[in-house]
N, C-alpha and C positions, 0 to 999 in steps of 0.2 A: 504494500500500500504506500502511497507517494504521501508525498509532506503536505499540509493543508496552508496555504496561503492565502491571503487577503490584498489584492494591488487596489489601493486609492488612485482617480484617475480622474482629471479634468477632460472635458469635451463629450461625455455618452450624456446626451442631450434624450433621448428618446428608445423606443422597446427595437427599434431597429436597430440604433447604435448598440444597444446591449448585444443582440444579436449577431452583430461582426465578431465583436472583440470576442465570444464563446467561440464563434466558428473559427479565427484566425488562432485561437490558444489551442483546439483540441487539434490544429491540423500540426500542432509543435510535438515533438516526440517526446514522450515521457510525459504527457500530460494526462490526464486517465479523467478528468474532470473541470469545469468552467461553468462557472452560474453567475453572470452580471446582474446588477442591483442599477438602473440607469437614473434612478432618484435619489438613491445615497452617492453614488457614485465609486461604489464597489464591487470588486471583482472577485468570488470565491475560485480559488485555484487548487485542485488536487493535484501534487505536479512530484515528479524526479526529477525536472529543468529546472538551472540556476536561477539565482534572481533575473540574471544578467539578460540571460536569454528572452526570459520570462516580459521584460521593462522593454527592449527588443522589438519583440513581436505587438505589444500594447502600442506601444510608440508608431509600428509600422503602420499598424490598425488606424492613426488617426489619433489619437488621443497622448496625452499628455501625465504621465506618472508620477503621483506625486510622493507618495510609498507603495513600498513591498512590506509586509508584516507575517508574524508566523501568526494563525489562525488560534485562540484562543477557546472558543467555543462556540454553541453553534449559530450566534447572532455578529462573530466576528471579533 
């Protein structure tokens, strides 16, 4: 099971932009999961990919990162 992460992220304005940035995370290897929150403006991540990669693919998607956090429970 991959490490549970949280990317805070400026720009997912709407359920469409949420909808990128899952689809652009789970085409990354080692990601097993992605669930965007486009009104908090957060990103659940199940992942084996770095942060790095991770900030990467977000960034590529359009959007702007503002942290990476290790996932605490299950509201983040």
């Amino acid at each position: 099971m991959g490490m549970k992460r949280v990317i805070e992220v400026d720009g997912m304005c709407c359920k469409r932009c949420a909808e990128r940035a899952e689809k652009k995370l789970l085409l990354l290897e080692g990601v097993t999961g992605a669930k965007a929150n486009f009104k908090k403006g957060i990103i659940f991540v199940e992942s084996e990919t770095a942060d790095e990669a991770l900030s990467a693919c977000v960034t590529e998607a359009g959007f702007t990162v503002k942290e990476i956090r290790a996932r605490k429970g299950i509201f983040g």
